[in-house]
Steps between C-alpha positions, in 0.01 A plus 500: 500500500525135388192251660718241683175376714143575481197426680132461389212547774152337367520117396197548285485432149659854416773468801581108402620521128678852540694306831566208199565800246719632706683096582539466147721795443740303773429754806418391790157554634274540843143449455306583795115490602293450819520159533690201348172331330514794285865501496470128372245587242704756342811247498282271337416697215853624412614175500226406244630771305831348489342137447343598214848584427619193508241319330581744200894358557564874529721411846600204653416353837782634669461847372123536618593392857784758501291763422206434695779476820534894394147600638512464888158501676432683768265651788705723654633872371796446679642317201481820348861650622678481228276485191568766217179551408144351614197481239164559711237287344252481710068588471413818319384677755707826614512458838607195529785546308571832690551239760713256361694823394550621810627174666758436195606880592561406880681142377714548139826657514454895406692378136208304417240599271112447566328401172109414441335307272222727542305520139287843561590610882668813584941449530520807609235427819708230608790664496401788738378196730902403508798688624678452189282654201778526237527098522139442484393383090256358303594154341197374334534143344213334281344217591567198394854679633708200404370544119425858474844709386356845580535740869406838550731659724341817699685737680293673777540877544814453704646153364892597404606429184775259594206330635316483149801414348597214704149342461552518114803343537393200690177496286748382243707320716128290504494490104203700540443858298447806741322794391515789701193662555449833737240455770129503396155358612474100318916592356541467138342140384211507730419844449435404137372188542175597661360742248517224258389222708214731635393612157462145394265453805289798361463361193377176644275653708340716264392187283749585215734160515536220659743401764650229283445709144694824712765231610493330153548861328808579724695206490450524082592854551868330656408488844585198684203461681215740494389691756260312713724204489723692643318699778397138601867364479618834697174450769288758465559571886818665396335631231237676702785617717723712281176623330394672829855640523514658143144645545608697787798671370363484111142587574228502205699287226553233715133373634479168521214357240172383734580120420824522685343524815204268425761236440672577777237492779361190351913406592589379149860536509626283247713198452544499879134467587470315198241750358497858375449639156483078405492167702808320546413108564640208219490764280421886460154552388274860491288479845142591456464665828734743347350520199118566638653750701658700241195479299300652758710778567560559127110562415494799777820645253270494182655475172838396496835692385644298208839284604800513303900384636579890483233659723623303850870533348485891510445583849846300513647700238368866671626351840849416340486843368434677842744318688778605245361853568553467834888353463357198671695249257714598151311415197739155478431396817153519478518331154683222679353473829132433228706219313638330828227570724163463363559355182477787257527334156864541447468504107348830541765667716337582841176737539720805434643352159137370413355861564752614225389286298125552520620886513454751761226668362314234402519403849418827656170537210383135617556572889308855419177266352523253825513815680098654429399146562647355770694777688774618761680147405562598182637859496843505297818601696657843434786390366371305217304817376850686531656189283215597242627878515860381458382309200627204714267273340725170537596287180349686240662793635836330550442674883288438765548259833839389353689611161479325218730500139 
């Protein structure tokens, strides 16, 4: 089914630049939320998106004014009646979405599929909420969406796979680079994310590293940013969000470190609140609030674990590892969705190419040594022990994620 008309409900951040994401492919676009000083707001950040454009002499006047005449604002669902497809970016919280869902159900023609922007809820609960399951999907854009090339598309248990399909296909339509990735707590990128962000918070709070010398280390290691920059670019509200999500369905290898939830109640969310792991004022400095309060919960801990780039960056590579057990993502797609959405050092190929490098069993000895010290978080996943069996050891092997010559 070609998109000839879509609709985006939440004028937030997220909601705004995929509405202008959407404009700048050349379809036509409703963006809808409670009330038009929202509605406004939204309108006035995609059309600094396409000023910034223009500055950049990347389009001309004319061309910014006929694209921002694409997104239509809007209060009303009854708009609605003859959209294609309607993106659902609204607050992470399942019920109100189940909500929104079910009013889009009662309002879009029966063609038209439901997508969320959802980054760790259940698709397959808000499907059930609808009478129309099979058109119910995942569609999960990164933020900043305007910049960020990757979505994770998520069938639910009973999303058709027309519907999959035609999300792909307007994914592209977007120049944007789907993945497809079958329906699991925190998907595919967050699900990885949070062992390695959370095992950089253990470190710090065990006194081995410092937030900067942990950030410092990752961004030599290729990152972009390193982790606590980026819990405090993300907010570590969402943060704290998804984390409770994965614990539930993941148990054991997923508790949060203690200084998550310090941070958290003291309501250091980041950029936002202009404070988190650092303070964000003329410029970004350490904040020694933080820093006292780390100490003091880093002398109950005793003597520190050393710090090195590869202890927080296995938990990553074991996640990776279990979701390709699980058929959660191919061993590509997982590669790629590392590169294009969190940064993965591209030179080294993606965790899964990086892991054959380092080699499988050198992995699976150094996650065994984390293992007697630290625990449950560490445990290697089955199928990397069967890889060692197979003598699927990765490059020097010629065989072990991916095949080499």
């Amino acid at each position: 089914m070609y998109i000839y008309k879509a609709a985006v409900v939440g004028a937030g951040a997220m909601g705004s630049e995929i509405a202008q994401t959407i404009s700048y492919s050349g379809i036509p676009v409703f963006l809808k939320d409670i009330d038009e000083t929202l509605i406004h707001t939204g309108l006035d950040r995609a059309r600094q998106i396409y000023e910034r454009r223009l500055e950049k002499g990347k389009m001309t006047r004319e061309e910014v004014e006929a694209k921002m005449a694409l997104i239509r604002p809007t209060t009303s669902y009854s708009d609605f009646k003859e959209v294609d497809i309607v993106i659902e970016a609204v607050v992470e919280d399942i019920d109100v979405k189940k909500k929104v869902f079910q009013e889009l159900d009662r309002t879009c023609p029966k063609s038209c599929i439901l997508a969320s922007n959802t980054s760790s809820l259940s698709i397959s609960e808000l499907g059930v909420s609808t009478g129309r399951p099979d058109k119910v999907v995942g569609m999960h854009f990164f933020y900043p969406a305007h910049v960020m090339k990757l979505i994770e598309v998520i069938p639910g248990l009973d999303t058709s796979e027309e519907t999959v399909m035609d999300v792909v296909t307007f994914s592209e339509s977007l120049r944007k680079l789907p993945i497809r990735v079958n329906e699991c707590a925190g998907f595919l990128v967050n699900r990885l994310l949070m062992p390695y962000l959370n095992e950089a918070a253990y470190v710090l709070q065990e006194g081995g590293a410092t937030s900067p010398e942990i950030d410092q280390a990752m961004v030599d290691f290729g990152f972009p940013m390193g982790p606590f920059t980026l819990v405090d670019t993300v907010g570590l509200d969402v943060c704290h969000s998804v984390v409770k999500i994965l614990l539930k369905d993941y148990g054991e290898r997923m508790k949060p470190a203690e200084i998550w939830e310090l941070l958290y109640q003291a309501g250091r969310y980041g950029i936002k609140r202009k404070k988190g792991f650092y303070l964000y004022g003329e410029k970004v400095e350490v904040d020694k609030e933080v820093t006292t309060l780390i100490q003091n919960f880093s002398q109950k801990e005793g003597r520190p674990k050393p710090f090195s780039p590869e202890r927080i960056i296995l938990p990553m590579m074991n996640e990776a590892a279990l979701c390709l057990q699980e058929g959660i993502s191919s061993a590509v797609d997982i590669d790629l969705a590392m590169i294009a959405g969190l940064g993965f050092p591209q030179p080294k190929g993606g965790v899964l190419h990086y892991a054959d490098q380092v080699g499988i069993d050198r992995i699976v000895q150094q996650l065994e040594e984390w293992y007697l010290h630290l625990g449950e978080r560490f445990w290697p996943a089955p199928l990397l022990r069967r890889m060692i069996r197979a003598n699927h050891l990765g490059v020097k092997t010629k065989r072990g994620f991916f095949t080499y010559a």
